[in-house]
ROKE-658221 format. One record per residue (C-alpha): x, y, z; residue number from 0; residue in three letters. Coordinates in Angstrom, 3 decimals. Example, Ala and Ser with C-alpha at 12.3 -4.5 7.8 and 13.67 -1.06 7.14 Angstrom:
((12.300; -4.500; 7.800); 0; "ala"),
((13.670; -1.060; 7.140); 1; "ser"),
***
This chain:
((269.341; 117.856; 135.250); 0; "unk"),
((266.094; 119.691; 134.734); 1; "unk"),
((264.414; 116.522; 136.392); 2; "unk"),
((266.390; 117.044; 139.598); 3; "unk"),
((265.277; 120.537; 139.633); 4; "unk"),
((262.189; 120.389; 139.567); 5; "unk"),
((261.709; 117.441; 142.072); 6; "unk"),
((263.924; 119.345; 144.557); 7; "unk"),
((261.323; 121.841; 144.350); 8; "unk"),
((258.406; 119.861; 144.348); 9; "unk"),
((259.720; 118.674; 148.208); 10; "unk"),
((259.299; 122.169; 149.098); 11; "unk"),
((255.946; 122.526; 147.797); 12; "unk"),
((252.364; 122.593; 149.777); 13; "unk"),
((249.339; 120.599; 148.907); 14; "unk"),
((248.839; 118.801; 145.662); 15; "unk"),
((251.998; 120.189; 142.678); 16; "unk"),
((252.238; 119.579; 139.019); 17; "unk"),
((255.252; 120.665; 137.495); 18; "unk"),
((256.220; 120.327; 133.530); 19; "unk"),
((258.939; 120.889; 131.571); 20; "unk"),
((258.248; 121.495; 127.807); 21; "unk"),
((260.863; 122.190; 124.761); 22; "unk"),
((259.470; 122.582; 121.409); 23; "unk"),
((262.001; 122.215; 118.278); 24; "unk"),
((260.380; 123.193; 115.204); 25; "unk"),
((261.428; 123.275; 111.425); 26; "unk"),
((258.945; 125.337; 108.476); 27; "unk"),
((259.590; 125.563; 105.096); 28; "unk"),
((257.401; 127.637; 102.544); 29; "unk"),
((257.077; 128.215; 99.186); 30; "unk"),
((254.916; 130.654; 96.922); 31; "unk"),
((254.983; 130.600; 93.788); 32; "unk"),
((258.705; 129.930; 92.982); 33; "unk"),
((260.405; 131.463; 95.883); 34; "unk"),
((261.082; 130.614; 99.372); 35; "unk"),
((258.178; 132.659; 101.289); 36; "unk"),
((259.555; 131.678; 104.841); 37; "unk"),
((262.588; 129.020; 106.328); 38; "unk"),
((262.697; 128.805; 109.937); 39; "unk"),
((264.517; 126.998; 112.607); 40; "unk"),
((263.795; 127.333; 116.039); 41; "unk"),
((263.267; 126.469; 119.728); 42; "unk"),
((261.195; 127.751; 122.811); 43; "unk"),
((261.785; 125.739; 126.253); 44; "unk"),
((259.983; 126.550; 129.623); 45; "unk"),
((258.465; 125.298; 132.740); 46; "unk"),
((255.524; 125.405; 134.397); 47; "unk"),
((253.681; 124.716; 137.841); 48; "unk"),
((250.124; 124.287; 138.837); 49; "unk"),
((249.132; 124.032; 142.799); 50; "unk"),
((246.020; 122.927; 143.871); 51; "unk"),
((245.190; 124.377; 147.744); 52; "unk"),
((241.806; 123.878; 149.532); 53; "unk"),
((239.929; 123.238; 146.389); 54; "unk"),
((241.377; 126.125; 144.076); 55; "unk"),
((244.220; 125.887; 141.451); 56; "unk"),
((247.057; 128.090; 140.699); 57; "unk"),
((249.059; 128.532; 137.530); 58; "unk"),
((252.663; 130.005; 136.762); 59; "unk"),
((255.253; 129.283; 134.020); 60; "unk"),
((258.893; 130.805; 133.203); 61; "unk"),
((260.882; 130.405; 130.470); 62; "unk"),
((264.425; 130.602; 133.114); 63; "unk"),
((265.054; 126.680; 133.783); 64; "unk"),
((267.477; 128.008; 136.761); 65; "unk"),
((266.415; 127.244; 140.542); 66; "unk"),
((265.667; 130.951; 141.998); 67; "unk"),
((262.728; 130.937; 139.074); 68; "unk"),
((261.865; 128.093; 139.558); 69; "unk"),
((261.185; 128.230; 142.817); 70; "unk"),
((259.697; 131.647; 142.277); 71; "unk"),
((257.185; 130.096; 139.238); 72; "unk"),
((255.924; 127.719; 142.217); 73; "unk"),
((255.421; 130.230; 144.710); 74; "unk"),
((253.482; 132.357; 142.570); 75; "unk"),
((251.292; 129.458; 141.796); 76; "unk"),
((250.631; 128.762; 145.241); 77; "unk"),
((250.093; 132.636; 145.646); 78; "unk"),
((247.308; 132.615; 142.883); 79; "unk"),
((245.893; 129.191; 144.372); 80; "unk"),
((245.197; 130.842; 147.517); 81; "unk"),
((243.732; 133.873; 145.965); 82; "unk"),
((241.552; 132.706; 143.440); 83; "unk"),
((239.452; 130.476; 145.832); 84; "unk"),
((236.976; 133.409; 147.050); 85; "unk"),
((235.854; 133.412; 142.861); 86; "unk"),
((235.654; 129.891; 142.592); 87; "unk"),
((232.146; 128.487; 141.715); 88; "unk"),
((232.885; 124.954; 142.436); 89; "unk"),
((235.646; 123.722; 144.526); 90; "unk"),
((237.869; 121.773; 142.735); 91; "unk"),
((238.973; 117.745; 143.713); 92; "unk"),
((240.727; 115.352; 141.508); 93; "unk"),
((240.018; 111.967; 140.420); 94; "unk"),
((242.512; 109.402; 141.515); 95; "unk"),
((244.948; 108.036; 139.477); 96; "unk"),
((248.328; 105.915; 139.790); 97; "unk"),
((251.297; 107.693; 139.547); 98; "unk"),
((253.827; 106.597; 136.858); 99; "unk"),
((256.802; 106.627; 136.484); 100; "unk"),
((257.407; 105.902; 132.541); 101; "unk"),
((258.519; 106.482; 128.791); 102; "unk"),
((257.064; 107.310; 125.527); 103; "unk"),
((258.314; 108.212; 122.428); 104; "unk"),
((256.984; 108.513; 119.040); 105; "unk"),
((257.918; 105.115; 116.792); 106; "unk"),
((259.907; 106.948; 114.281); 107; "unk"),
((262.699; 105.389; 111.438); 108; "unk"),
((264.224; 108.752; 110.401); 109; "unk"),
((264.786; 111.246; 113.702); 110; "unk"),
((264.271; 114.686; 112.079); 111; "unk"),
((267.562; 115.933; 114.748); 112; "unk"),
((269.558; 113.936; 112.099); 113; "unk"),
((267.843; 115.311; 109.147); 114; "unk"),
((269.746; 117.178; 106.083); 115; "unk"),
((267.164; 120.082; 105.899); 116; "unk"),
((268.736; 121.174; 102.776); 117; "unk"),
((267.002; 118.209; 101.092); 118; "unk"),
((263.590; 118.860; 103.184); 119; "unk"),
((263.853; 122.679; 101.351); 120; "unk"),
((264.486; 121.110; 97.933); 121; "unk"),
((261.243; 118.529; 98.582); 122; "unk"),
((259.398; 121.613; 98.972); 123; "unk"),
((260.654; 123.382; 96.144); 124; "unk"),
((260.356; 120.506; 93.779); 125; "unk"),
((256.304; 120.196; 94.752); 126; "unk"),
((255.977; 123.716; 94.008); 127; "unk"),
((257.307; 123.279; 90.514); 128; "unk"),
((255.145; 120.193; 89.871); 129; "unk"),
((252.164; 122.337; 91.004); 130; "unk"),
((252.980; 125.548; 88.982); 131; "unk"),
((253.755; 123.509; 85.890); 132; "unk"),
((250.789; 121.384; 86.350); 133; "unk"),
((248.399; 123.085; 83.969); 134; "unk"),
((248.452; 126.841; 82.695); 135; "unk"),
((245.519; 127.670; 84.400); 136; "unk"),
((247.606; 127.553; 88.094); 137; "unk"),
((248.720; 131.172; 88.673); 138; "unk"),
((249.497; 130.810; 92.275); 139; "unk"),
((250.559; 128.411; 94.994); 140; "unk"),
((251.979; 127.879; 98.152); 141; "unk"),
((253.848; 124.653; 99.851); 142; "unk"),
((254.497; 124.247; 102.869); 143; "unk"),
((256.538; 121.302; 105.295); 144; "unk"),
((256.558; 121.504; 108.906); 145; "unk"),
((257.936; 119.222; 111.520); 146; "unk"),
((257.037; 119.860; 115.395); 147; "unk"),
((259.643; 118.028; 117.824); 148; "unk"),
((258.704; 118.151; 121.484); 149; "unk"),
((259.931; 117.185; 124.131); 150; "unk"),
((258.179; 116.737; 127.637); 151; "unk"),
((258.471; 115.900; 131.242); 152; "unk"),
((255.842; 115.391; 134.433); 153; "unk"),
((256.981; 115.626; 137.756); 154; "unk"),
((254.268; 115.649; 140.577); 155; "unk"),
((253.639; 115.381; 144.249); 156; "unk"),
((251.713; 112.160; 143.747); 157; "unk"),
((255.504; 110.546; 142.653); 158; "unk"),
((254.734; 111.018; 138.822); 159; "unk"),
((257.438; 111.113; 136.562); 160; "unk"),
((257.204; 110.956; 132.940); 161; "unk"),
((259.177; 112.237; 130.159); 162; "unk"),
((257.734; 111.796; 126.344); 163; "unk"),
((259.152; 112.845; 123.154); 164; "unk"),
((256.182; 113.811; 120.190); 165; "unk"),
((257.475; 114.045; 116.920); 166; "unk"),
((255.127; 115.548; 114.058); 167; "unk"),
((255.254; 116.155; 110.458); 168; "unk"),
((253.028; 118.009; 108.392); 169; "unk"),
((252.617; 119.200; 104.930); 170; "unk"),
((250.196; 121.538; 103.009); 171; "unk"),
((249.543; 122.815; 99.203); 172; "unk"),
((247.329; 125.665; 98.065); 173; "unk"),
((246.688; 125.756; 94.552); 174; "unk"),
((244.968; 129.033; 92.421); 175; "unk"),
((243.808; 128.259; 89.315); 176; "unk"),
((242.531; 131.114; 86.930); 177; "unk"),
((241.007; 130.727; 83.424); 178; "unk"),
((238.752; 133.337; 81.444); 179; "unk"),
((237.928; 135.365; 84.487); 180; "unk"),
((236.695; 132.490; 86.835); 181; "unk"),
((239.161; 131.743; 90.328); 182; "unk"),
((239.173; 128.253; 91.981); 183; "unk"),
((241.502; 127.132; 94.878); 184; "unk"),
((242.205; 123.829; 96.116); 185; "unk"),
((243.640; 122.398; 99.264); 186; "unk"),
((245.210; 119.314; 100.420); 187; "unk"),
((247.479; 118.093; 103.404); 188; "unk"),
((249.915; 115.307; 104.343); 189; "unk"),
((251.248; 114.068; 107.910); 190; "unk"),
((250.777; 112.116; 110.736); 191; "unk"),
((252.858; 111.498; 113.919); 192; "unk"),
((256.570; 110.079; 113.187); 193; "unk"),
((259.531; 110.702; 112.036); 194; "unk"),
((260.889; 111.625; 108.313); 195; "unk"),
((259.673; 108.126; 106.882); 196; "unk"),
((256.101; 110.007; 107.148); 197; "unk"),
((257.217; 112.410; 103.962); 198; "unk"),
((257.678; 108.669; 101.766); 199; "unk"),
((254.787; 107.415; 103.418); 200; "unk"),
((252.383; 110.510; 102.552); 201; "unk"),
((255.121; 112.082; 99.612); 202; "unk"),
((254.212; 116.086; 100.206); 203; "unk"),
((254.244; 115.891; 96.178); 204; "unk"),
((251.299; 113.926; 96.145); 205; "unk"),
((248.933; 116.886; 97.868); 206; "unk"),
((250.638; 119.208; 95.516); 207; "unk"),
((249.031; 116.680; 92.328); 208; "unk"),
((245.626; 116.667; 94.024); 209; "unk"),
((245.572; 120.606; 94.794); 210; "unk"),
((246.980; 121.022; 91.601); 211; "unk"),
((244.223; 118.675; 89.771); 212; "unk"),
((241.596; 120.211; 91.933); 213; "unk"),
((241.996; 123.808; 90.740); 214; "unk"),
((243.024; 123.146; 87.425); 215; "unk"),
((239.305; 121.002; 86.973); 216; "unk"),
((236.980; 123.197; 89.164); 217; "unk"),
((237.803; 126.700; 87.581); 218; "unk"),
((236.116; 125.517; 84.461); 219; "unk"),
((232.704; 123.876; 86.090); 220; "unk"),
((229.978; 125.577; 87.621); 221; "unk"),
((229.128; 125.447; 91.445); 222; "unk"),
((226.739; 122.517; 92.325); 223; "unk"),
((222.794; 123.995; 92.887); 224; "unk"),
((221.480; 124.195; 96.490); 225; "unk"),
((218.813; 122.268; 97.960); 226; "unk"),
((218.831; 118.607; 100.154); 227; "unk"),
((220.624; 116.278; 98.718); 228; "unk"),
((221.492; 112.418; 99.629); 229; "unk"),
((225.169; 112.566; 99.536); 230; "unk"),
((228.487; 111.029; 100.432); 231; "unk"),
((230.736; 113.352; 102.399); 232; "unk"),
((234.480; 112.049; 101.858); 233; "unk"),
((236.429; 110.815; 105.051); 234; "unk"),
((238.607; 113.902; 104.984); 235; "unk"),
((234.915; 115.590; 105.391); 236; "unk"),
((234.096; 113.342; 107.956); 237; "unk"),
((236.965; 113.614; 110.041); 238; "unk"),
((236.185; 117.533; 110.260); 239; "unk"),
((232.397; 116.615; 111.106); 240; "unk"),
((233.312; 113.943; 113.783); 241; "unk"),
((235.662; 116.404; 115.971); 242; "unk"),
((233.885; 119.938; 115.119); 243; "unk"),
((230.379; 118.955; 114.985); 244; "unk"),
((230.527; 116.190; 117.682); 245; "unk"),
((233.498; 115.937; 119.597); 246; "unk"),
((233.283; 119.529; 121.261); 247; "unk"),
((229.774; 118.219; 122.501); 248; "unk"),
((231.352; 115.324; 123.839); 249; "unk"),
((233.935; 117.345; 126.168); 250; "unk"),
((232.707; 117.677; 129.873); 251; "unk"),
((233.509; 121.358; 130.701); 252; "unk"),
((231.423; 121.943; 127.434); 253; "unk"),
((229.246; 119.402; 128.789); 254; "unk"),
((228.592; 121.678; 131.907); 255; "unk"),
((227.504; 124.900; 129.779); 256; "unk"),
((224.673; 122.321; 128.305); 257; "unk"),
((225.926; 121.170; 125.221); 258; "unk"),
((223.481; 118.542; 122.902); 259; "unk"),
((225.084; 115.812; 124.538); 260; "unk"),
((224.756; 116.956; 128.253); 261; "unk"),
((222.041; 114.487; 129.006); 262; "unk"),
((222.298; 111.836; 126.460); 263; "unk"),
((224.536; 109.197; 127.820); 264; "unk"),
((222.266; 105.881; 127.443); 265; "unk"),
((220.089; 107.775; 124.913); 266; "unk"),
((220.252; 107.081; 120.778); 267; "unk"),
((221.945; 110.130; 119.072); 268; "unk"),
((222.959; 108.697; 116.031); 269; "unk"),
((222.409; 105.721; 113.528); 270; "unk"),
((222.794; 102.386; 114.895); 271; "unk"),
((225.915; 102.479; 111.826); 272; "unk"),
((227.724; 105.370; 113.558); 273; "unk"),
((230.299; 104.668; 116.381); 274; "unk"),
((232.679; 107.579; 117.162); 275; "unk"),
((235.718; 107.059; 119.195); 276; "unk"),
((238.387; 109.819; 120.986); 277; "unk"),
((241.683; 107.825; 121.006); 278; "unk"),
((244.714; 109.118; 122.645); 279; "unk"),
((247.222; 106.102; 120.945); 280; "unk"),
((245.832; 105.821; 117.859); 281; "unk"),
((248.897; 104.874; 115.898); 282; "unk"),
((250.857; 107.515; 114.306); 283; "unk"),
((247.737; 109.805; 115.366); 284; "unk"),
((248.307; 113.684; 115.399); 285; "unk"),
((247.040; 113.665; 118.656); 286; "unk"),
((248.486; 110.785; 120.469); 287; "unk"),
((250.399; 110.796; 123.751); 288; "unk"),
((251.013; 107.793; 125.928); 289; "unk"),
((250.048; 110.658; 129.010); 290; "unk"),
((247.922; 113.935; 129.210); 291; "unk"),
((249.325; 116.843; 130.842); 292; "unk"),
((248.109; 115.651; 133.719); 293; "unk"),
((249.964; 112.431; 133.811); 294; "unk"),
((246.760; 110.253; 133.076); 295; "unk"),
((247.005; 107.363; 130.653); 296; "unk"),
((245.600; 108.087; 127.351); 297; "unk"),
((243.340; 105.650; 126.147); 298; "unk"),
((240.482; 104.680; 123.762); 299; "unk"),
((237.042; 106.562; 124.835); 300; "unk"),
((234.025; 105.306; 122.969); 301; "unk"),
((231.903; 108.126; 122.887); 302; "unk"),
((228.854; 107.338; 121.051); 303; "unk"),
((228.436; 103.340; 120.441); 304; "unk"),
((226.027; 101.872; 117.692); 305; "unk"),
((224.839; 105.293; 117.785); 306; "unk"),
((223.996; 106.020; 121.502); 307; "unk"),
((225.874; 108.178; 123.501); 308; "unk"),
((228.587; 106.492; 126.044); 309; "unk"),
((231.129; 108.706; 127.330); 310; "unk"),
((232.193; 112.006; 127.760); 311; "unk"),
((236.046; 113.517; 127.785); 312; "unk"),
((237.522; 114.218; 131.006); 313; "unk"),
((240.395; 115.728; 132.887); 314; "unk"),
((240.827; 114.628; 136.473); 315; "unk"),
((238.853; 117.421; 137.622); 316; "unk"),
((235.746; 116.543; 135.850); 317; "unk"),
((235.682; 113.104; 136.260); 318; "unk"),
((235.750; 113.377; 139.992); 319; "unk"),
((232.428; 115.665; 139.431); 320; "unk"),
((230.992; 113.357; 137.086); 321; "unk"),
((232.133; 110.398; 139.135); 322; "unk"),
((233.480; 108.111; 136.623); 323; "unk"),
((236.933; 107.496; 135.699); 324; "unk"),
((239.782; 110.036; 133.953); 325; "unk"),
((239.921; 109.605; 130.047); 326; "unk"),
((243.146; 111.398; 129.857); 327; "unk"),
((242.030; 114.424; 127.595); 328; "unk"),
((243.801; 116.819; 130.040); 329; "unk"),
((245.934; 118.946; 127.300); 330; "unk"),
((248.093; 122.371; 127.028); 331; "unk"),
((249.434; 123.988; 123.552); 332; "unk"),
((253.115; 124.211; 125.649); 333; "unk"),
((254.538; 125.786; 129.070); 334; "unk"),
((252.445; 128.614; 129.248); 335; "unk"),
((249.399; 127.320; 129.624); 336; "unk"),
((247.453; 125.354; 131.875); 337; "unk"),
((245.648; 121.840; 130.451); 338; "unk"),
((241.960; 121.679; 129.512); 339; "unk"),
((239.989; 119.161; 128.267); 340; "unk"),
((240.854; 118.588; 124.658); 341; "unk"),
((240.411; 115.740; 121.897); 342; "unk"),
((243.376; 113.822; 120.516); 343; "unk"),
((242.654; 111.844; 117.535); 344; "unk"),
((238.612; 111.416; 116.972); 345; "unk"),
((237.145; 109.615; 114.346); 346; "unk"),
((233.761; 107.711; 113.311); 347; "unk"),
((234.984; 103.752; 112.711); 348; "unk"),
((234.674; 102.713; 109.319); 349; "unk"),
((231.966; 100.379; 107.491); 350; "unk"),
((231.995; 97.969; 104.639); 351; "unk"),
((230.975; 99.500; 101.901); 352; "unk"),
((233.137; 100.757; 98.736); 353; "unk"),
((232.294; 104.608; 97.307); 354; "unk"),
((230.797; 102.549; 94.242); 355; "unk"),
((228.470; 100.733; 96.640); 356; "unk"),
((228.106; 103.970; 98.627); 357; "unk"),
((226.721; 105.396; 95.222); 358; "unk"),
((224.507; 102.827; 94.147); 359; "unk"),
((221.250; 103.724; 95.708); 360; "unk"),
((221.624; 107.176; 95.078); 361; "unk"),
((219.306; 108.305; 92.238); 362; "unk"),
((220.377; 112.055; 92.720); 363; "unk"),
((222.760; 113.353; 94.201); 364; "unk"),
((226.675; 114.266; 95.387); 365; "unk"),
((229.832; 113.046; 96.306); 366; "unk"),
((231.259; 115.899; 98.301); 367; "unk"),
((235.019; 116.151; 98.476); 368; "unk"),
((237.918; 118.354; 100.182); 369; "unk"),
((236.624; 119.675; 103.556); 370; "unk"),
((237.692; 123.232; 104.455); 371; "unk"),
((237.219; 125.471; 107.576); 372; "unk"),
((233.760; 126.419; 109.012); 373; "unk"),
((232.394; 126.762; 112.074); 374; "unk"),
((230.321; 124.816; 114.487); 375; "unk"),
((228.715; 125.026; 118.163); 376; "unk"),
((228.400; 123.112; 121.002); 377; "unk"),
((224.151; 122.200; 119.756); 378; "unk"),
((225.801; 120.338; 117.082); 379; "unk"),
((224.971; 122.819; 114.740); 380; "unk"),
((227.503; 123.120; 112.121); 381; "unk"),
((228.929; 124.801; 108.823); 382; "unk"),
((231.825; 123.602; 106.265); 383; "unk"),
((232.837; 124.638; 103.278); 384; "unk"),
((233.938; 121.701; 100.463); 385; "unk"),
((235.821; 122.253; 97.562); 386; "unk"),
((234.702; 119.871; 94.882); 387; "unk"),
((230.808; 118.085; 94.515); 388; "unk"),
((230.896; 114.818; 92.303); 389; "unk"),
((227.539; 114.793; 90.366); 390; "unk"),
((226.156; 111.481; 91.233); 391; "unk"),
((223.185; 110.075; 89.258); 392; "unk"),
((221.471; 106.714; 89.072); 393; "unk"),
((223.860; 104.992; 91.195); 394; "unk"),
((226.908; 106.537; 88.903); 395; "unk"),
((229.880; 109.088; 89.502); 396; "unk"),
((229.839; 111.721; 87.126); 397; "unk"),
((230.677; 115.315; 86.013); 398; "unk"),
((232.547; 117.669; 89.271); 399; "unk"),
((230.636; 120.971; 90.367); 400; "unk"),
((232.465; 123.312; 92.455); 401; "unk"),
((232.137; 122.802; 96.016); 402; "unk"),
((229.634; 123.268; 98.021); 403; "unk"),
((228.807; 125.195; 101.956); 404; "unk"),
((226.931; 122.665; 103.752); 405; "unk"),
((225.263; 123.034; 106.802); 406; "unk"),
((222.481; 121.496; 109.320); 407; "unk"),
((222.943; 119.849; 112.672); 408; "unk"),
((225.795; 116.616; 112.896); 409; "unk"),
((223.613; 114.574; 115.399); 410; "unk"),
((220.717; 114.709; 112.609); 411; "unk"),
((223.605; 113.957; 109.707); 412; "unk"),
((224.611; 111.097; 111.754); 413; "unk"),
((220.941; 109.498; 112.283); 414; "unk"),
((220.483; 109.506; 108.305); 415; "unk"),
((223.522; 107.810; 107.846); 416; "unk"),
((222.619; 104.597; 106.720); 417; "unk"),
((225.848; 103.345; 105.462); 418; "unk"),
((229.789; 103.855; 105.925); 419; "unk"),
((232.725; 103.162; 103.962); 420; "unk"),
((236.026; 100.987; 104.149); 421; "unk"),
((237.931; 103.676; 103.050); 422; "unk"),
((239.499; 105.099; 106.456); 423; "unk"),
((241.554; 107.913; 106.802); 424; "unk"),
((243.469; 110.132; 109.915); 425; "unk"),
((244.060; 113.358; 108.924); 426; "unk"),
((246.006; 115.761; 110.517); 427; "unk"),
((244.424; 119.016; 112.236); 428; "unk"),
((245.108; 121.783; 114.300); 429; "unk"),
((241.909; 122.507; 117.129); 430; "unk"),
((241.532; 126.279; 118.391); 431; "unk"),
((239.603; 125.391; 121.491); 432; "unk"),
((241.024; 128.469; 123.734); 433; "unk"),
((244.527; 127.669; 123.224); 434; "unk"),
((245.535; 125.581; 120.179); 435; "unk"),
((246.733; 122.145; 119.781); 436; "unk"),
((247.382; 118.934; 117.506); 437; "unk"),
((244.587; 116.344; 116.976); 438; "unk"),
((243.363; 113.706; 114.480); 439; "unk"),
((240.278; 113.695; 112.497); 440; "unk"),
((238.956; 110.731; 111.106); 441; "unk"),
((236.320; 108.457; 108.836); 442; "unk"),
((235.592; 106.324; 106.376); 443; "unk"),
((233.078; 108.105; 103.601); 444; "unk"),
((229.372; 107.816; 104.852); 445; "unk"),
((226.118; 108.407; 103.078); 446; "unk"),
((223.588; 110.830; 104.605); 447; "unk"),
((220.908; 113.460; 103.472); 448; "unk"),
((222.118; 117.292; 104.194); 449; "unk"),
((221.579; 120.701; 103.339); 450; "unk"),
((223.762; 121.995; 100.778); 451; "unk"),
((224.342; 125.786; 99.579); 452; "unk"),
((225.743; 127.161; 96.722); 453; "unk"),
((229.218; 129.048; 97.529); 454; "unk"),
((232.038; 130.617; 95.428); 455; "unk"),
***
């Protein structure tokens, strides 16, 4: 057994030893426009081994599960460990923790090993039909299903021992619309963490109708003016605010190269409406793990509280320098690479209000809808692109506008919020933070005052 391995060679080992174990299954489907683009089964499995000696780590990974690599992975570790220290600004030390010995799998109804991925190909294929024949004005589209099966396993010297199985399903549909020379796309995504119920529970057709929709109405409108604006940003919208804009701030190493929130803990940073929370078991969250890849419990971290600042997001490294306790955002994207601090599903808790009470004391202004990439910085300072901006006037919904750049700083978005909505969602997201991995985003729809830009 792999488990016996690598605890035979953890007795070996010198100083403080991390070993995991990490197999990845994964299962993609695509679709543009009427033919399969890409269909792909596959597998990677590998382990790695991080040493900690006299204050310095060392990292090594190897895709050969056998015992002479093995044993070879941890040696080089150790090897590095001792070399690194002389470049080492800080030495490192760990919070404590209790080791576990423990279980977790995703809750799942339908295990994707027993799936018949003939009929996950023909879902696909059938939401690309509904798209294409959706309106004439769709001349292009792509589907796509993906489901991410991994299995894991922590050994340490501590006595740790956990092994955790993280099964995730995700869908997205792009939709090109074209009509008398004007081009509009639209974008829309299903998933959470789970097991094939998730595709009933979220039906991938369902984006496909809304991408679809999207396109079809925004190639024939004009894009919304420019200017500031009291608006309400959707919760998909929010979601991308709360981990771009504000979670990054929120992570300690960040922390230490003087992000906005380096000195704020105590202080008001947002309305007194706003509370934003990193969860690690957030149910069904695309983020959630009973354990980080350091073996810490996951938990709920309240990081800014009736808007004042509470918490940051540690590993066991930076909670020992910020003397407080692990928060279990210790993460890696698979074998071959080392954990780092890293969100798992963060989202601003939702309020009371319904979007037609969100409108009401709006006299001019926007509903904006569909969040898309951007970019943001560790000041808070931010950029997004929406797709669609709902023309709101005297308290009422009305014509759609196409969407909208919109930009300023989050912590100043989140002090003019005066109001949230009941309408809570998780989406699904994929962070780039160094090395890539899954989290959640999410929010109820709030109403703010921003800067909005004209984009095509």
């Amino acid at each position: 057994m792999i488990k016996d391995l690598l605890e035979e060679s953890l007795r070996k080992s010198h100083g403080y030893v991390e070993m995991r174990y990490h197999k990845r299954d994964t299962f993609s489907v695509s679709v543009k426009d009427g033919k399969i683009d890409t269909l792909n089964s596959g597998s990677i499995a590998g382990v790695c081994a991080r040493v900690l000696l006299d204050g310095s780590f060392g990292f090594s990974s190897t895709t050969i599960v056998e015992k002479e690599n093995v044993n070879r992975m941890l040696k080089d570790a150790d090897s590095l460990a001792k070399t690194s220290k002389p470049k080492k600004k800080r030495r490192v030390t760990l919070a404590k923790i209790k080791p576990a010995k423990d279980e977790y799998e995703t809750s799942m109804k339908v295990d994707p090993r027993k799936a018949d991925k003939q009929e996950l190909v023909r879902s696909v294929i059938d939401t690309d039909k509904e798209v294409r024949a959706f309106s004439k004005s769709i001349v292009s589209d792509t589907v796509g299903l993906n489901i991410i099966d991994d299995e894991l396993l922590f050994v340490s010297s501590e006595g740790a021992e956990i092994t955790q199985r993280i099964v995730r399903c995700l869908g997205i549909v792009t939709a090109i619309a074209r009509e008398k020379g004007n081009i509009a796309s639209a974008v829309d995504s299903i998933g959470e963490q789970g097991g094939l119920e998730v595709l009933k529970k979220t039906p991938l057709i369902n984006a496909g109708k809304t991408a679809a929709e999207r396109a079809s109405k925004l190639v024939k409108v004009e894009t919304a003016p420019g200017g500031t604006y009291p608006v309400i940003l959707e919760n998909k919208i929010v979601g991308l605010l709360a981990h771009e804009a504000v979670g990054h701030c929120s992570e300690a190493d960040l922390v230490y190269g003087g992000s906005f929130l380096a000195d704020k803990i105590g202080k008001e940073v947002a309305s007194e409406k706003v509370t934003l929370v990193d969860d690690g078991r957030f149910p069904n969250g695309f983020g959630t793990m009973k354990y980080d890849d350091e073996g810490t419990p996951t938990q709920k971290t309240v990081v800014i509280e009736k808007g004042v600042a509470r918490s940051f997001l540690h590993s066991r490294e930076t909670a020992k320098q910020f003397k407080v306790a692990p928060t279990g955002n210790a993460r890696a994207w698979n074998f071959e690479f080392d954990p780092i601090i890293r969100m798992r599903n963060t989202y601003i808790e939702p309020g009371r209000y319904t979007l037609e009470e969100l409108a009401e004391d709006i006299k001019e202004g926007f509903f904006l809808k569909g969040g898309m990439s951007g970019q943001a910085d560790f000041t808070g300072e931010f950029m997004f692109g929406t797709q669609e901006a709902v023309r709101i006037k005297n308290g009422r919904f009305g014509e759609s506008l196409r969407g909208v750049t919109i930009s300023g700083n989050a912590f100043e978005v989140l002090k003019n919020t005066d109001a949230i909505g009941k309408d809570f969602i998780m989406r699904t997201g994929l962070c780039g933070k160094e090395q890539v991995n899954y989290v959640g985003m999410g929010g109820g729809s709030l109403r703010t005052k921003l800067l909005l830009g004209g984009m095509r």
